[in-house]
C-alpha positions, 0 to 999 in steps of 0.5 A: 480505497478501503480493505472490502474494496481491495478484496473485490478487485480483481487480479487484472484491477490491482494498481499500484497505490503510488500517490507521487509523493515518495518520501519515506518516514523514520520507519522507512514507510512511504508518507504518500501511499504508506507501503514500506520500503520492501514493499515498494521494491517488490511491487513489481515483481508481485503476482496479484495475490501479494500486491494486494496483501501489500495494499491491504497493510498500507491501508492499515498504516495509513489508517493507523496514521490518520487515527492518531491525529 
């Protein structure tokens, strides 16, 4: 998913972007969907608004990581 795709979603379209594969780094940033580690215990509780705020940061991160290779 990129940032443009996440801004189009619609509030009834925002999933969780859980990958399964929950390890989290030195920085506390999960290495399957690169939210933090605050991110992924608010996630439930988020209304539409905040996940996709949190979506759009690890979409960053993981831009980020995948950038420095």
């Amino acid at each position: 998913m990129s940032i443009e795709q996440c801004n189009s979603l619609r509030d009834s379209e925002v999933k969780s972007p859980c990958v399964s594969i929950c390890s989290l780094n030195e920085r506390e940033i999960c290495i399957g969907c690169f939210r933090s580690l605050s991110e992924i215990a608010t996630w439930s509780e988020a209304d539409a608004s905040k996940r996709k705020a949190i979506i759009k940061l690890s979409l960053q991160r993981r831009d980020e990581f995948f950038d420095k290779e």
